[in-house]
Structure formats: structure tokens, C-alpha cells
C-alpha positions as CSV (number, residue, x, y, z in Angstrom):
1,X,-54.3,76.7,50.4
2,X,-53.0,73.4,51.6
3,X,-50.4,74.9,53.3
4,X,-52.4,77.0,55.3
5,X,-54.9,74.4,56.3
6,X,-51.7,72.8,57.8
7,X,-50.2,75.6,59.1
8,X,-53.5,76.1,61.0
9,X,-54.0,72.3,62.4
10,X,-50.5,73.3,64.0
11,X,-51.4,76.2,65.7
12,X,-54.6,74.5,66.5
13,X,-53.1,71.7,68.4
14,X,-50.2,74.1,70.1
15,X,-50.4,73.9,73.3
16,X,-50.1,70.2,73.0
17,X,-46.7,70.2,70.5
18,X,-45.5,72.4,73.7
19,X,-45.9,70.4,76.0
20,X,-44.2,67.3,73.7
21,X,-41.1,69.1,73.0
22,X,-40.7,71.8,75.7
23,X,-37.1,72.3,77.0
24,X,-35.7,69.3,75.0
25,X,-32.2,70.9,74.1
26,X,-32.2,72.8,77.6
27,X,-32.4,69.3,79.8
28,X,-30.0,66.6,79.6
29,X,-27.5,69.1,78.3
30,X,-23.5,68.4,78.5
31,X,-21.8,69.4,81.2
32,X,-19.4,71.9,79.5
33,X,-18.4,75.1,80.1
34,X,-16.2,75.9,77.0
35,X,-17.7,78.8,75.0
36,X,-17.7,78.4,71.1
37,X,-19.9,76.5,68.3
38,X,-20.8,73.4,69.7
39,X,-23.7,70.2,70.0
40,X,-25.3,70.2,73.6
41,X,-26.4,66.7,73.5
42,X,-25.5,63.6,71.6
43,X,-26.8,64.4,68.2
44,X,-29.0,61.1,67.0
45,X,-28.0,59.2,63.5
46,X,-31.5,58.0,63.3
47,X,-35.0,58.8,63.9
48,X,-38.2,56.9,63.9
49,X,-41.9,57.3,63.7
50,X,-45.1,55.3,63.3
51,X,-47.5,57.2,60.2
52,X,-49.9,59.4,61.9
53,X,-48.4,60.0,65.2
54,X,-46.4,62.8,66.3
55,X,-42.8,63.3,65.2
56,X,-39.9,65.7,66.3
57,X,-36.3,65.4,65.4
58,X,-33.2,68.0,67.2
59,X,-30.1,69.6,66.5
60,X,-29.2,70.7,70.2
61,X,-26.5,73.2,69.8
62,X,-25.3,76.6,71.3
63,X,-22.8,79.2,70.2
64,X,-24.2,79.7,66.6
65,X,-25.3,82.6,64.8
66,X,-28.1,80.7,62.7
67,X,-29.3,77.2,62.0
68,X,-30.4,75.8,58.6
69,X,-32.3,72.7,57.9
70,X,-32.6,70.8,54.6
71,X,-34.6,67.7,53.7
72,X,-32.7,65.3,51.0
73,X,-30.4,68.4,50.3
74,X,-33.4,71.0,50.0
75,X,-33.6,74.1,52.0
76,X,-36.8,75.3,54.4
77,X,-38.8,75.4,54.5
78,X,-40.0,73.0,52.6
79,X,-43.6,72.1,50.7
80,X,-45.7,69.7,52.2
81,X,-45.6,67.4,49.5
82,X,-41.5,66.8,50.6
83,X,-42.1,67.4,53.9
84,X,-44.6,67.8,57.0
85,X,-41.9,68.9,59.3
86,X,-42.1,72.4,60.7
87,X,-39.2,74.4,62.4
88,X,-40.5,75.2,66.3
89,X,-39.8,78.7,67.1
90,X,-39.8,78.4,70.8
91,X,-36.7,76.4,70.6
92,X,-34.7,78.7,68.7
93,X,-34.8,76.5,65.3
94,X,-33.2,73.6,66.9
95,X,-36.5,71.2,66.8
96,X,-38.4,70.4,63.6
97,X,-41.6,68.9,64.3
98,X,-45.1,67.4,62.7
99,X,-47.9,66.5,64.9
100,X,-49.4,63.7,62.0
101,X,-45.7,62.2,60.6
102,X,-46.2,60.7,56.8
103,X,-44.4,58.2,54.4
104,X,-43.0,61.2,52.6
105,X,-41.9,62.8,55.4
106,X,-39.2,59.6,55.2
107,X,-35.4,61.0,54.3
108,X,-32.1,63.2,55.4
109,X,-32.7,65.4,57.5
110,X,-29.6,67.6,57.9
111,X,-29.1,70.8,60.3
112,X,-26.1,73.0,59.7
113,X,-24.7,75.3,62.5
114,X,-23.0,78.9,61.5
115,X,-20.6,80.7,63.4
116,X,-20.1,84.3,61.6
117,X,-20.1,86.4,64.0
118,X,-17.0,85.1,65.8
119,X,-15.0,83.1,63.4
120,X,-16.1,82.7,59.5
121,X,-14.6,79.3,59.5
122,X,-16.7,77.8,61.4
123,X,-19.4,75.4,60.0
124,X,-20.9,72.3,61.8
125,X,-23.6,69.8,60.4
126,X,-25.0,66.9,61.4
127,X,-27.5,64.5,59.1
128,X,-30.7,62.3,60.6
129,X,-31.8,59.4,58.2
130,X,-35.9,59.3,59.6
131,X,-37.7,56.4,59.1
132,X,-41.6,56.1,59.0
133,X,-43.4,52.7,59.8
134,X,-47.0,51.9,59.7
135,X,-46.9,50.2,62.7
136,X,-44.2,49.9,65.5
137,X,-41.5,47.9,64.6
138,X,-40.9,43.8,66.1
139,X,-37.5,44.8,67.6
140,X,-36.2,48.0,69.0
141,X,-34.4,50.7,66.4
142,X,-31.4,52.4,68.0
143,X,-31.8,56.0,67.9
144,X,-28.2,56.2,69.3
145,X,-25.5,54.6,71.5
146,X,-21.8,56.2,72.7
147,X,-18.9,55.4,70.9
148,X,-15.8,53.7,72.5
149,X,-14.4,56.2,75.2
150,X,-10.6,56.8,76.4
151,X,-11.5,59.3,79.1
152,X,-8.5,60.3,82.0
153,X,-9.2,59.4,85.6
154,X,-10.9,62.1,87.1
155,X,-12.9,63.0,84.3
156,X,-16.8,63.5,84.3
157,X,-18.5,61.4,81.5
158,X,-21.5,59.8,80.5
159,X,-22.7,57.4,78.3
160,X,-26.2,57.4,76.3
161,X,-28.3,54.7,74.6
162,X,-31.5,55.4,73.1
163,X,-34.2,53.5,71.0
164,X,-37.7,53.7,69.5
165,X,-40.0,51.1,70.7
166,X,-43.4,52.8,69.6
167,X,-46.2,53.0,72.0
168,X,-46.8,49.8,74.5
169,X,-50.1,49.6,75.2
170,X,-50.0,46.3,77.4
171,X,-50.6,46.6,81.3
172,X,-47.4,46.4,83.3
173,X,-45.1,46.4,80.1
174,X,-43.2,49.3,78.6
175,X,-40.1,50.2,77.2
176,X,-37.2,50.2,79.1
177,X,-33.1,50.9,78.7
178,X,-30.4,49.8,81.5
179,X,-26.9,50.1,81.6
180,X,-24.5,47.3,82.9
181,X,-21.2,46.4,83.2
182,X,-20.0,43.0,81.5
183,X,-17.3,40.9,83.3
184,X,-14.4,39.1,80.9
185,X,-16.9,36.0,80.9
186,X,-19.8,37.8,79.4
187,X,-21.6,37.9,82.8
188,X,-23.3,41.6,82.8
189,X,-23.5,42.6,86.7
190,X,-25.2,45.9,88.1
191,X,-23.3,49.1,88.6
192,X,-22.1,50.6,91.9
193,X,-24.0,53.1,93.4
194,X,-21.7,56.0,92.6
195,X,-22.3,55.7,89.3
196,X,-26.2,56.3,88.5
197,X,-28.9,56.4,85.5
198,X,-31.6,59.0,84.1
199,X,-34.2,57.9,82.3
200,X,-35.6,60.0,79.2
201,X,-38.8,59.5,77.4
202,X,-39.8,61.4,74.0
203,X,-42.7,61.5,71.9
204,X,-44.7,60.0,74.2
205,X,-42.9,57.1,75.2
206,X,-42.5,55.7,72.3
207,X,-38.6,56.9,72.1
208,X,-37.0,56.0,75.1
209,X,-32.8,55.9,76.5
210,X,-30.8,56.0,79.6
211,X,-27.7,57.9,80.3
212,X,-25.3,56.7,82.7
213,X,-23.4,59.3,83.9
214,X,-19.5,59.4,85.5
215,X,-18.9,62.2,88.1
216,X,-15.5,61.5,88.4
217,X,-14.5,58.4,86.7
218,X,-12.0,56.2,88.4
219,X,-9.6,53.0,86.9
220,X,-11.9,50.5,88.3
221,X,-14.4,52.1,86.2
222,X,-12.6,51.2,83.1
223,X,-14.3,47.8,81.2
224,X,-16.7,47.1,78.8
225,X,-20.8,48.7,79.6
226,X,-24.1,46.9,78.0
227,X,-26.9,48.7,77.3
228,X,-29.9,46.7,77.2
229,X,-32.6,47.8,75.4
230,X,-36.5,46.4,75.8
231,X,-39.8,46.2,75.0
232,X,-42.7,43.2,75.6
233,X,-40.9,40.2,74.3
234,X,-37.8,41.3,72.6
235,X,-34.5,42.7,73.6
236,X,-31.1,44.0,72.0
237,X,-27.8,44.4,74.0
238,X,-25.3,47.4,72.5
239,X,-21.4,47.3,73.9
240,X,-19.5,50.5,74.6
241,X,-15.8,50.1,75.9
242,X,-14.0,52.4,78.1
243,X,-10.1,52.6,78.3
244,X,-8.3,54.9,80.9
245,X,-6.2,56.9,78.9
246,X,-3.3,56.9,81.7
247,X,-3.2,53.0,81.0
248,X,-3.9,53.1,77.2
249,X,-0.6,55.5,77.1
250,X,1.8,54.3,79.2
251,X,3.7,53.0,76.6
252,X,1.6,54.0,73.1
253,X,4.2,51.9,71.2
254,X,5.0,49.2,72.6
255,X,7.9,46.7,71.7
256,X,6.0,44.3,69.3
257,X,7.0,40.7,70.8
258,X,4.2,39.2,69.7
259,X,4.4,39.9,66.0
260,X,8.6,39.4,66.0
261,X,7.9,36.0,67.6
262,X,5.5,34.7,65.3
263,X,7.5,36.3,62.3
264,X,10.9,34.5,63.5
265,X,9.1,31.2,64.1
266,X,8.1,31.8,60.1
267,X,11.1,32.6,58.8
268,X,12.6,29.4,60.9
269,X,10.1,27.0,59.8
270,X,10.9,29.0,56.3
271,X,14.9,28.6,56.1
272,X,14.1,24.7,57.9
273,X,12.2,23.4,55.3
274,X,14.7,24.7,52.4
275,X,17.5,23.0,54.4
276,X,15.3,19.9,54.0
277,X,14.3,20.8,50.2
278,X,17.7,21.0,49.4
279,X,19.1,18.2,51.1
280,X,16.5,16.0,49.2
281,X,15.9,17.6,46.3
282,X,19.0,20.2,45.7
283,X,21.4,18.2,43.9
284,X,18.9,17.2,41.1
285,X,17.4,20.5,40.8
286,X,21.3,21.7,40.1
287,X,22.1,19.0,38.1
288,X,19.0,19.8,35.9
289,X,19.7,23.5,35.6
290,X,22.9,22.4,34.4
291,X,22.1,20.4,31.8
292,X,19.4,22.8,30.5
293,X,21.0,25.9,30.7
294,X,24.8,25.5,30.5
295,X,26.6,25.8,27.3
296,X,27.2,22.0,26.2
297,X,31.1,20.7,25.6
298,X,30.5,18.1,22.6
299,X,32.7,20.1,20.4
300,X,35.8,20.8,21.9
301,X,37.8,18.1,19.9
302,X,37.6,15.8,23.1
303,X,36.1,12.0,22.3
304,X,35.3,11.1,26.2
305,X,32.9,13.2,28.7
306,X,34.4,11.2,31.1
307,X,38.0,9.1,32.4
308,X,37.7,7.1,35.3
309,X,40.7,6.3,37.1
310,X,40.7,3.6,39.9
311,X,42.6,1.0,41.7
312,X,42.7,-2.8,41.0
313,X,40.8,-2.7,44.3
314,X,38.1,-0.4,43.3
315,X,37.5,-2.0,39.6
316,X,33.7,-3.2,40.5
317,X,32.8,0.2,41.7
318,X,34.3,1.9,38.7
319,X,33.6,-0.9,36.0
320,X,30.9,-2.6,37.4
321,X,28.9,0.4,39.0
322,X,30.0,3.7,37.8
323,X,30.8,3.4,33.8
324,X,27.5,1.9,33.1
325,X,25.5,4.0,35.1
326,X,27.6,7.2,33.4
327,X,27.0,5.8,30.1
328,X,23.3,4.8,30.6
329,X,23.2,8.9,31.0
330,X,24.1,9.1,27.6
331,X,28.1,10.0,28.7
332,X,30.9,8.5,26.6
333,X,33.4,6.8,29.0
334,X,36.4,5.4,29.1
335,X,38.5,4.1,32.7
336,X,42.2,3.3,33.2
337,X,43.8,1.7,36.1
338,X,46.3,3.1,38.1
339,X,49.2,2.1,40.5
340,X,49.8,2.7,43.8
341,X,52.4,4.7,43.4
342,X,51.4,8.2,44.5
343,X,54.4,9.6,42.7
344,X,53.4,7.7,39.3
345,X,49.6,7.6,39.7
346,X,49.0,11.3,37.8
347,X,51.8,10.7,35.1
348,X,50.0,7.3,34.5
349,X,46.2,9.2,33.2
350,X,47.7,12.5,31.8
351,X,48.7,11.2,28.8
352,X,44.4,10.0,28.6
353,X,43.6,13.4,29.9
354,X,43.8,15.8,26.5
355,X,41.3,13.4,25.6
356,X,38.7,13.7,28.5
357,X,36.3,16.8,28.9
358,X,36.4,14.9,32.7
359,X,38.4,13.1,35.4
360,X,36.6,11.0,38.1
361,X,39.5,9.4,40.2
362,X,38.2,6.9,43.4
363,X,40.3,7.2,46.4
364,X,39.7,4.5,49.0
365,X,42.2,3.0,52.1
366,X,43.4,0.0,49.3
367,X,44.5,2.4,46.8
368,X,46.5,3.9,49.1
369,X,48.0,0.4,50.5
370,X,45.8,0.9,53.1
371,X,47.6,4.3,54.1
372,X,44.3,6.2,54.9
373,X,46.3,9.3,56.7
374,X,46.2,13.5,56.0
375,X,49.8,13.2,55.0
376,X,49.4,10.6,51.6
377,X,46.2,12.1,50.4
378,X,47.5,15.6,50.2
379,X,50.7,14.1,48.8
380,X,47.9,12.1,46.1
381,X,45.7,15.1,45.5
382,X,49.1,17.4,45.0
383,X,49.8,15.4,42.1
384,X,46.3,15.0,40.7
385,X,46.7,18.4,40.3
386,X,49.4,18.8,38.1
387,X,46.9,17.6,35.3
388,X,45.7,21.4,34.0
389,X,43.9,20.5,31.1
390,X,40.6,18.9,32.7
391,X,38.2,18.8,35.8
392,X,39.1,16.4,38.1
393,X,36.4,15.0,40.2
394,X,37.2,12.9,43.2
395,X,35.0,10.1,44.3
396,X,36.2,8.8,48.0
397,X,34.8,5.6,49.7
398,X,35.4,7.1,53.2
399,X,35.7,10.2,54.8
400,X,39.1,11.9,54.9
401,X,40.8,12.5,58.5
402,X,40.9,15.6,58.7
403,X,41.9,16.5,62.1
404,X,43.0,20.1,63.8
405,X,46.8,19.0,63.9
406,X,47.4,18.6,60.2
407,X,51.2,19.3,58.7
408,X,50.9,22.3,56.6
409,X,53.3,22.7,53.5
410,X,56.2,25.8,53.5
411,X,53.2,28.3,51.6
412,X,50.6,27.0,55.1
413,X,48.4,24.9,52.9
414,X,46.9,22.0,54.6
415,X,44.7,19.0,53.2
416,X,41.6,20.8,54.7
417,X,42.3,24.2,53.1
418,X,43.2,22.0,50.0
419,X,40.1,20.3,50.0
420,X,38.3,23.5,49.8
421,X,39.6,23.9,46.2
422,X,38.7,20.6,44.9
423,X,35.6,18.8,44.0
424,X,35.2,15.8,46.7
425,X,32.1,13.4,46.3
426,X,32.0,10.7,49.1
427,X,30.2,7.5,47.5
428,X,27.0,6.4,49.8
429,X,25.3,3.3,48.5
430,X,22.1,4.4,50.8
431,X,21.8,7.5,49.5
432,X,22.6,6.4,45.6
433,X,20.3,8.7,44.2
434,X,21.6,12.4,45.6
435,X,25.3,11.1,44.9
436,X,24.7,10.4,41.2
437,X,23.0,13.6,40.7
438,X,26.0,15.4,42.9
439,X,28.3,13.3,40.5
440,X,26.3,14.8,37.3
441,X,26.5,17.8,38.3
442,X,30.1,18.1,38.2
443,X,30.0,16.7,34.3
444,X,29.6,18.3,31.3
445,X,26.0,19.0,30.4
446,X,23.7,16.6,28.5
447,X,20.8,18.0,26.8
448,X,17.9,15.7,26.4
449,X,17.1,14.1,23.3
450,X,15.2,17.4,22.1
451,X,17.9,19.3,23.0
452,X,20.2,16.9,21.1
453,X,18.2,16.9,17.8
454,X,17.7,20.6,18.0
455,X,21.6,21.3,18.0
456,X,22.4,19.1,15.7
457,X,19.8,20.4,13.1
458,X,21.0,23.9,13.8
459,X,18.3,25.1,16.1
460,X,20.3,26.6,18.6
461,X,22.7,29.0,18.6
């Protein structure tokens, strides 16, 4: 009975619904001349409505067979305790309508478009979320607003903003939407004339929009549009951007500079400061991963990690300096002074080798009788290395001088190429710290004392 009471306050109030909603979905249509399922105007996301006034919502469409409406997933039609909303026959199901909008008439409002007459396939749907308010609302809702366009030049377009204000009943205010065009600066200027704006008003002013429309659209056109929506006392600004698609593909993949320069300047800053990590910190972290992870050499039969072979001139640096530093790192040491005899100085330590895991031999000017040339070191380091049966570790108290016109031997060896063999430590008193840990590095590991207790106790295979 309810139903019909309704269905008679509808008809009783017809020719006024008519003259709300008459030729909606036939005005404002798109200017399109392809044939096939298709939307004729911009389909709203959202719909608005104060309780007791009049409310319509559209699916503007042509090329269907048939139209369906649900409400929160429901089909029509639809009781009136879900829904007030009636389909309008003059407009060939695409309008709903309710002439006295409720709470419960609040929900999803979904239209689907059918094709079966030409092509099975073809299904299009579109959902409106509609709100209800018992009074207008403080700021304007957007009903709708373009999406970002990437039109060619040439093209006719338009763009379309729309909002519900709700009724203004103020003298010499109303609701109002403009289009303009916003400079890199923010500073929104007005269109030129070619380019123009219709007004629409719905529901009795209380939904309101502007389209701006784009006979043929131009690259000067291209830019960033502001549609600025109002009623008495508030505002809201919406941005569409628009992108000529001759520009915007000119060159659709473009060499990435920007992203290669900031990734090498990464990976320099990245490979700079491990240069400077390991320059400051490299040799101890080496000389601690040896003696934590290498296999340790305290039972080899040898009594001394170390044999430290010098010159009468060098007996402070190796006496005074070296061996008690060495042995203050828990190394057993033992040093022997040599001639300066190049052709005696190796037969003079080898007999003191066997006993030696190491050999650390300093080679400065005055153990060389001040004979600081390419020629005598080779000659010194050539002997060295007739000792086989340990590591030989040279400490030098100045640079060798190397040069580009060294004497090579009958096989082409030279005392650069030779150098590249051997293990050459230049002593630095400035930099004391990195040369002992380069030093320890070249000895045979030392555990700490957990290490030590551990191995002795069996612990560790």
C-alpha cells in the first residue's frame, strides 16, 4: 500500500520531475560520432542531496540494448524501505529519480550497460556513491572533475568540473564554477577568447559545473587548468593538466641523465670513502682477520715467530723499537746482526732461519755503505732469497729508486718486477700505527688470550 501511495505522489507531482530532469543525457552530450556502447557525458563518482529535496542521479549512455540499476548490489526496482529512487521512463532508464530524497536512500548506486544485440561481449558499468545531508554542506562536494589529458594538437576536447553547493538563498550570491589557466608561479590568469565556458545547473541550482570546451586545441593550449569552485564564503580550486601528445612522445624514452648522474656521483662518493676506510682502517681490519681466522703456526717445531736482521746502523730501530714492540704483541723474538757484505749477509741468518716461522730484514742507505742504487738492492734482495725455508719480510727506511731505466738480469727481471714478489714495508714514524699493523699482518697469527687458553685446553680443532 505504501508503495502505491508513492507511486502516486510521483505521478502527482509529474509535470514538475519533467521539467527538473528533461533532456539531461540529450544536452551537453560528447561530441562523438563513433557508433558502439558508449557514456555520452562524463559519468559522476558522486552524488549529493539535502533530506527532503529532490534528487536525480544519470547514466548517460547510447548504443545499448538495456540498462540495469542496482542499489548496494540489489536489482530494481527496489522497495522503498532501500530505496526512494525511481527509474524515469521518458529518458529511456538512464535517470533515476525521487522528488523527497531520504537517509536511506544513502549508497551505491550502480548502472550497467548491455550490448547483445551487436556484440555479447560487451558489458559497461559505472557506480555512484550518493550522499544525503540534512542540511547543505560548509564547503562544496565535487560531483566530478577531468582527469589529466594527453590530447594531439588539433583535437576537440573539453574539460568539466562539477559540485553540489545546495540551495543559496542569499541576495546576489549563488554558486558558481570557472575555469582558469595557472602560470608556473601559481598565478591563475583568464582564458583567451577562443576557448569558452557553459554553465550547467541541476536540481535546482543546487548542483552546479562548467565545461570548458577545446574546438581545436593548439600547443599553446597545453598547461595546467584550475577549476574554481564557489559558494557564499568558501571556495575549493581542482587542477587538471594537459600535455600535447606530439611533445609528450617525441622521445617516450628518454636517455636517463638525470638518474646515471646521481647514481655515478653515489657510487663515487661509494668507492671514495672505502679508499679512505681502507687507508685508515684496512690494515688493522686485515691484521685482525688474520689473527682470528688463520690457522695458527705454534707447532711447527720452530722456537721464534720472529728473526730480525739489521745493521750496526739500524740496532735502535730493531732493538730499541721493533723487538719490544713485536714481543709486547705476545711474539717471541730473537735479532742477529749482519755485515755489509751483500754476498755474506744471507749466509750470515740462514743458519738462524730453520728456527724462525719469520724474517724481518731492515734495509736502509748505511747498510748498504750508503750505496742506496737499483743495482745493490736487487743484488741484496737476490740473496735474501736464497733462504726457502721462511717468509722474509722487508722493512726499508726509504723508498727504493726505482726508475724507468733499470738493468734487467739475462731472464728480464728487474728490481721493480722483483719487488712485485716480495713483501716490502717502508717504516713511517708518523704513521706508526698502520705500519705496525701492515707489519702484523705479515706474521704468523696470534690468537688472543681466549683463543690461546682454548687451544691449549683442546677446544679447538
Amino acid at each position: 500500500m505504501s508503495n502505491l501511495l508513492y507511486l502516486l505522489a510521483l505521478f502527482a507531482s509529474g509535470s514538475k520531475i519533467c521539467c527538473a530532469i528533461k533532456d539531461y543525457c540529450s544536452t551537453n552530450t560528447f561530441d562523438k560520432t563513433d557508433f558502439g556502447l558508449q557514456f555520452t557525458k562524463e559519468p559522476n563518482y558522486g552524488e549529493y542531496a539535502i533530506a527532503g529535496k529532490f534528487k536525480e542521479i544519470h547514466c548517460c549512455a547510447k548504443g545499448y540494448s538495456s540498462i540495469e540499476w542496482y542499489k548496494d548490489g540489489r536489482p530494481y526496482p527496489w522497495s522503498l524501505d532501500l530505496s526512494t529512487l525511481v527509474i524515469f521512463p521518458e529518458s529511456a532508464n538512464q535517470t533515476i529519480y525521487t522528488p523527497n530524497v531520504r537517509h536511506g536512500d544513502s549508497g551505491n548506486y550502480t548502472c550497467v550497460l548491455r550490448d547483445d544485440q551487436r556484440n555479447h561481449d560487451i558489458i559497461y558499468s559505472h557506480k555512484t556513491i550518493l550522499n544525503v545531508f540534512d542540511k547543505a554542506p560548509d564547503d562544496p562536494k565535487i560531483t566530478f572533475i577531468s582527469p589529466d589529458m594527453i590530447p594531439h594538437t588539433g583535437d576537440s576536447l573539453r574539460l568539466f568540473c562539477e559540485a553540489f553547493g545546495g540551495t543559496v538563498d542569499l541576495p546576489d550570491a549563488y554558486n558558481e564554477a570557472v575555469w582558469h589557466k595557472e602560470l608556473a608561479d601559481g598565478t591563475l590568469i583568464k582564458l583567451p577568447k577562443r576557448l569558452y565556458q557553459e554553465k550547467t545547473l541541476r536540481e535546482d541550482g543546487q548542483t552546479f559545473g562548467t565545461y570548458l570546451k577545446f574546438e581545436s586545441f593548439q600547443l599553446e593550449d597545453a598547461g595546467t587548468y584550475v577549476c574554481v569552485i564557489s559558494k557564499p564564503g568558501v571556495s575549493v580550486q581542482k587542477r587538471v593538466s594537459i600535455r600535447d601528445a606530439a611533445v609528450f612522445y617525441i622521445d617516450p624514452n628518454p636517455f636517463p641523465w638525470k638518474q646515471i648522474t646521481i647514481a655515478c656521483l653515489i657510487v663515487s662518493t661509494l668507492i671514495m670513502s672505502i679508499i679512505v676506510l681502507n687507508r685508515k682502517y684496512g690494515p688493522k681490519v686485515k691484521a685482525l682477520v688474520k689473527d682470528n681466522c688463520y690457522a695458527i703456526e705454534d707447532y711447527d717445531g720452530k722456537t721464534n715467530d720472529v728473526l730480525i736482521a739489521y745493521s750496526a746502523e739500524d740496532t735502535e730501530l730493531a732493538n730499541g723499537i721493533m723487538l719490544p714492540k713485536l714481543e709486547a704483541r705476545s711474539y717471541t723474538c730473537t735479532s742477529r746482526k749482519i755485515t755489509c757484505d751483500i754476498t755474506r749477509c744471507a749466509a750470515e741468518i740462514s743458519q738462524y732461519a730453520e728456527s724462525s716461522r719469520r724474517i724481518i730484514v731492515i734495509l736502509s742507505p748505511a747498510a748498504l755503505n750508503d750505496i742506496w742504487t737499483s743495482a745493490q738492492l736487487y743484488q741484496v734482495l737476490k740473496h735474501f732469497q736464497t733462504i726457502n725455508t721462511c717468509k722474509i719480510v722487508y722493512v726499508t727506511v726509504r723508498s727504493f729508486p726505482v726508475s724507468g731505466a733499470e738493468v734487467k738480469n739475462n731472464s728480464g727481471e728487474s728490481l721493480r718486477s722483483l719487488m712485485s714478489k716480495i713483501n716490502i714495508i717502508q717504516w713511517n714514524v708518523s704513521k706508526d700505527a698502520n705500519f705496525w699493523f701492515r707489519l702484523c699482518r705479515e706474521l704468523p697469527p696470534k690468537r688472543s688470550k681466549y683463543w690461546v687458553k682454548s687451544k691449549s685446553d683442546g677446544m679447538l680443532a
